[in-house]
N, C-alpha and C positions, 0 to 999 in steps of 0.2 A: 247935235251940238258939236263944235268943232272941238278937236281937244284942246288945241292952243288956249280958245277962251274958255274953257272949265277948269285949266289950270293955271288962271293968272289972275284967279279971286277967288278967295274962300266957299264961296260959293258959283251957281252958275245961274243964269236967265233967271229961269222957275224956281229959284230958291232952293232946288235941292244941293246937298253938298258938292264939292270938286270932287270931278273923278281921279282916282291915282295915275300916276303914269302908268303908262300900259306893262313897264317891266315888271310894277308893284302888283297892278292888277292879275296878270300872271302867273306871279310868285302865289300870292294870297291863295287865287284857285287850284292851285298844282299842291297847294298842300292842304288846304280844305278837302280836295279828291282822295289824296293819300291817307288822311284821314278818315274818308268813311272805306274808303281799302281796308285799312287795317281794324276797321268795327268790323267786315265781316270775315276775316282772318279771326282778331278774338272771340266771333260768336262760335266759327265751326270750334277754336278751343274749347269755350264754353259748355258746348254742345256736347264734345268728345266724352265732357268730366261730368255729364248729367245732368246740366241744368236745365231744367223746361223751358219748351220753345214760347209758351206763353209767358212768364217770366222773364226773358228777352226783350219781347215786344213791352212788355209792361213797363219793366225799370228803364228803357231807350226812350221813349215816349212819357213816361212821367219827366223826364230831367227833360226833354224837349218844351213839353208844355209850363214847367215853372221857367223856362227862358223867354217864351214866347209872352206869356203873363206878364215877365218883367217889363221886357218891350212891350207892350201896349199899355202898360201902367205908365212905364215912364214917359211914350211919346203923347199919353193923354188920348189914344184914339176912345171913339166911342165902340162900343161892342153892341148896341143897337140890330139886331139883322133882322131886316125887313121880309115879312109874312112870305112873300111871293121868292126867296131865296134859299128859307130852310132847309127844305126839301132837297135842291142840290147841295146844300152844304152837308147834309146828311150823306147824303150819297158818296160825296168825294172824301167825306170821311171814313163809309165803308170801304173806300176802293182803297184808297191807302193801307187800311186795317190786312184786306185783303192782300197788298203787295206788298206788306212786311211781312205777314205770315208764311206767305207762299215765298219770298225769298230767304227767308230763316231757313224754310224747310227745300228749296236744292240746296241752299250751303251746307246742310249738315249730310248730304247723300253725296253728292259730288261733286270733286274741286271747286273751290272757290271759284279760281278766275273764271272758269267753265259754266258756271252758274251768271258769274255777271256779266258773261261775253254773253250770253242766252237773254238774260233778263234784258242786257243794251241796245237788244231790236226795235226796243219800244217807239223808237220812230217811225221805220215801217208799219205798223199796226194803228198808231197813230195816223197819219197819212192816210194811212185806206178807210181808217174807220172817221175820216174828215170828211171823204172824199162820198162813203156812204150814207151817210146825214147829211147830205146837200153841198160839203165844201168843193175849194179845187179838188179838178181831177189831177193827179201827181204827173206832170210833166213826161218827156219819153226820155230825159236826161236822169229824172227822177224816180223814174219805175230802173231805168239800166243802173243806179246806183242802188238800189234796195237788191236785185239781181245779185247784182258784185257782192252786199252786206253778206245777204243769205247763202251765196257760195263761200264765205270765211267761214260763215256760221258750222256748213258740215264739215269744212277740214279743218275746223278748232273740235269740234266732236267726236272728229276722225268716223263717222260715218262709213266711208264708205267700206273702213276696215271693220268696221264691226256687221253690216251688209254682208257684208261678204266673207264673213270667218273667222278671219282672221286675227280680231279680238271678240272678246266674248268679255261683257257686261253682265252685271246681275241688274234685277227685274225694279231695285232701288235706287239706283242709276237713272233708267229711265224715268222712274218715278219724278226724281230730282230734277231733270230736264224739263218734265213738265209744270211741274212745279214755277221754274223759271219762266217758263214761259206765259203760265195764269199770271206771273208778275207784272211782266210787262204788258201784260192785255191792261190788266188791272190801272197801271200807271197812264199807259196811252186814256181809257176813261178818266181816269181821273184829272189826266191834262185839257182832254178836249170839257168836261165841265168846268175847269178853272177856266180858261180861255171863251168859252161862248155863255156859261151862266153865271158865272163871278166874276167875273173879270175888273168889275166897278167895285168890287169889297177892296177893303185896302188887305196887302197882303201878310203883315203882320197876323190881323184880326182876321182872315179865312184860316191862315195857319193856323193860330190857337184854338178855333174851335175845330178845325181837322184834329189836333192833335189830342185833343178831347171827347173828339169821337173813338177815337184810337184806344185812347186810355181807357175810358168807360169800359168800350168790347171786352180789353182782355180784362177788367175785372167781373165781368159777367160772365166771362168765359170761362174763369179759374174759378169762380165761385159754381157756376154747371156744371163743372166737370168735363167740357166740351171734349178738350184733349185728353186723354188718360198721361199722367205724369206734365202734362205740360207748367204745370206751377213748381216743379219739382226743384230742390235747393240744388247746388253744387255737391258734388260727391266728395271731391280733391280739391288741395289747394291750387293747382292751373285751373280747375272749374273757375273757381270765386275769382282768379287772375282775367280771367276771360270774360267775365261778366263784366268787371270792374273797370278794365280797358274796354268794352265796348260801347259802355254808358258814355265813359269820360270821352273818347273820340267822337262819339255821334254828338255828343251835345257840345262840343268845343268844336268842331265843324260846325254845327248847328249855327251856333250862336256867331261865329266870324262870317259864315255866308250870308244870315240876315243881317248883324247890323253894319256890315260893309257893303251889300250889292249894291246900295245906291250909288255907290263910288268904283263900282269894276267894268263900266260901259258891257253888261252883258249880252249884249247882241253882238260884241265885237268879241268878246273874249270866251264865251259858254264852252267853245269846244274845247279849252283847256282841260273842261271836266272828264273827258271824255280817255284821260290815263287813269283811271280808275283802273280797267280792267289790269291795265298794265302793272302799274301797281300791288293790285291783289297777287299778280302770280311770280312776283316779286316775294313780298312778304309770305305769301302761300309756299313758297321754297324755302324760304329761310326758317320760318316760322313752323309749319306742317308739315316740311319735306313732300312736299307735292310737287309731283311732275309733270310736265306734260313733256308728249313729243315734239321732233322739228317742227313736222307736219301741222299740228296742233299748234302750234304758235305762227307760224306765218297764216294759218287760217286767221289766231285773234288778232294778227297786224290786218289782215283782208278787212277783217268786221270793224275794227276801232277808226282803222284810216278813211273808210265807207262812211263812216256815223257821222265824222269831224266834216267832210266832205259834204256829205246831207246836208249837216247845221250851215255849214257857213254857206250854202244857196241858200239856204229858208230865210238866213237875216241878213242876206243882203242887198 
C-alpha cells in the first residue's frame, strides 16, 4: 500500500490503521530495540546479584502474557485453536521457552553484546533450515552474505586470537557461546513454525498462548527443581534493580511493538531492529563496564550490517 494513501485517512484499504510516517516508525523501533538492549544488560545485573535464571524467565513472561491477555481481551479475538494447530503451538511455545533460557544463560557467561551478536545469526540457520524442509534454496548473493555475517561473527569473538593463544578463555565462555547459539537455532524453529503452521492464527492470540507456554514451563520447572538455584531471590539491592528493570523494559517493548506494528510498515522498517546488538554494548559499557576490543567491534558492525542487508533482500 502506498504510503501517501495510508497516511491521508485514518485508516487504509483493509481497515487496518495508518501507518506512521516512516521517521515515527523508526524512532518507535530504535527505541523498542534499545529497550530489549537494556533487559538484557539488567538481566546479566540481575544475574551478577543472584537471582535465578528461572525466575527471570518467569517474571519477563508473566508481565508479557497479562499484556498480551489484555490485547485480545480488548480486541475481542477469539482464542478458539483448532485441533490440527495445538501441536505446533505447543512447539513454538517450547522453542521460545527454549530461546529465553538459552539466552539468559550466554548473557550471564559472556558479554552481553557478544551473546546477541551470536544469538542475531538466527537468520542464517533460519534460511538453511527453510531451505532443508523443502523451501528456497538461499541465493548465491545470499549464501555470500551469511559468509560475510559468519566472518563478523569470529572477529566479534575474536577467534582466531583465542585459536591461536593469544587469548585464553575459560571453559564458561564457551559455554556461553553456545548457549547463544541453541538460541537462535531455537528462534530460527520457532520462526519457520510461525511462518509455515501459524501463520493464519492471528498474531496477538499465537503470542498469548506462546507466552503461556512459557509461563507454565518455568513454573514446572521451579517447582522440579529442574535448575538448582534457578528460582533463586535477588541477593543485593542491584539484584531486585535488575530484575525490576528487566521486567519493566521487556514488557514496555513488549507492549509498543504489539500494539503499534500494525502501523510501522514492517517489511520496510524490521531492520531498524537490528541495533540491538549495538545498543547492548553500549549499555553493556556503561552499565557492566564491559569491553570488547577494536577488532571485536568491527567484527559486530561485519554481523549487524550482514543481518540488515539479509532483511532488506528478503522483504523486498
Amino acid at each position: 500500500m502506498p504510503a501517501a494513501n495510508a497516511n491521508s485517512s485514518p485508516t487504509r484499504q483493509n481497515g487496518a490503521p495508518a501507518l506512521f510516517p516512516r521517521h515515527v516508525a523508526v524512532m518507535v523501533l530504535a527505541l523498542v530495540a534499545c529497550s530489549f538492549a537494556g533487559n538484557h544488560v539488567a538481566a546479566r545485573l540481575a544475574f551478577e546479584n543472584g537471582t535465578g535464571l528461572l525466575l527471570a524467565v518467569l517474571c519477563r513472561s508473566g508481565v508479557a502474557l497479562l499484556i498480551l491477555i489484555s490485547i485480545v481481551t480488548f480486541q475481542h479475538h477469539s482464542i478458539r485453536l483448532p485441533k490440527r494447530l495445538g501441536r505446533w503451538q505447543v512447539l513454538l511455545g517450547v522453542m521460545i521457552t527454549v530461546q529465553s533460557l538459552c539466552l539468559y544463560s550466554a548473557v550471564a557467561r559472556v558479554p552481553v553484546a557478544l551473546a546477541l551478536l551470536t544469538a542475531n545469526t538466527f537468520p542464517i540457520i533460519l534460511a538453511l533450515l527453510t531451505w532443508g524442509l523443502g523451501g528456497a534454496r538461499p541465493t548465491l548473493k545470499s549464501a555470500a552474505l551469511m559468509l560475510f555475517i559468519l566472518s563478523g561473527l569470529v572477529l566479534a569473538l575474536d577467534l582466531p586470537g583465542i585459536l591461536g593463544g593469544g587469548v585464553t578463555v575459560a571453559d564458561e565462555w564457551w559455554l556461553g557461546i553456545a548457549f547463544a547459539l541453541t538460541a537462535a537455532t531455537a528462534l530460527s524453529v520457532a520462526f519457520w513454525v510461525t511462518d509455515h503452521k501459524l501463520a493464519a492464527l492471528n498474531g496477538s492470540v499465537r503470542s498469548m498462548f506462546t507466552m503461556l507456554v512459557v509461563f507454565v514451563a518455568m513454573i514446572f520447572a521451579g517447582l522440579g527443581d529442574v535448575l538448582p538455584g534457578g528460582m533463586a531471590l535477588p541477593q543485593a539491592g542491584q539484584g531486585w534493580i535488575g530484575l525490576a528493570v528487566l521486567v519493566a523494559l521487556y514488557g514496555s517493548a513488549f507492549s509498543v511493538l504489539f500494539i503499534t506494528v500494525p502501523r510501522l510498515d514492517m517489511a520496510r522498517n524490521a531492520s531498524v531492529m537490528n541495533v540491538e546488538p549495538i545498543a547492548t554494548l553500549l549499555f553493556g559499557w556503561v552499565i557492566l563496564d564491559q569491553m570488547i576490543s577494536p577488532i571485536q567491534m568491527v567484527g559486530g558492525l561485519i554481523v549487524v550490517s550482514g543481518i540488515v542487508v539479509l532483511t532488506l533482500r528478503k522483504s523486498s
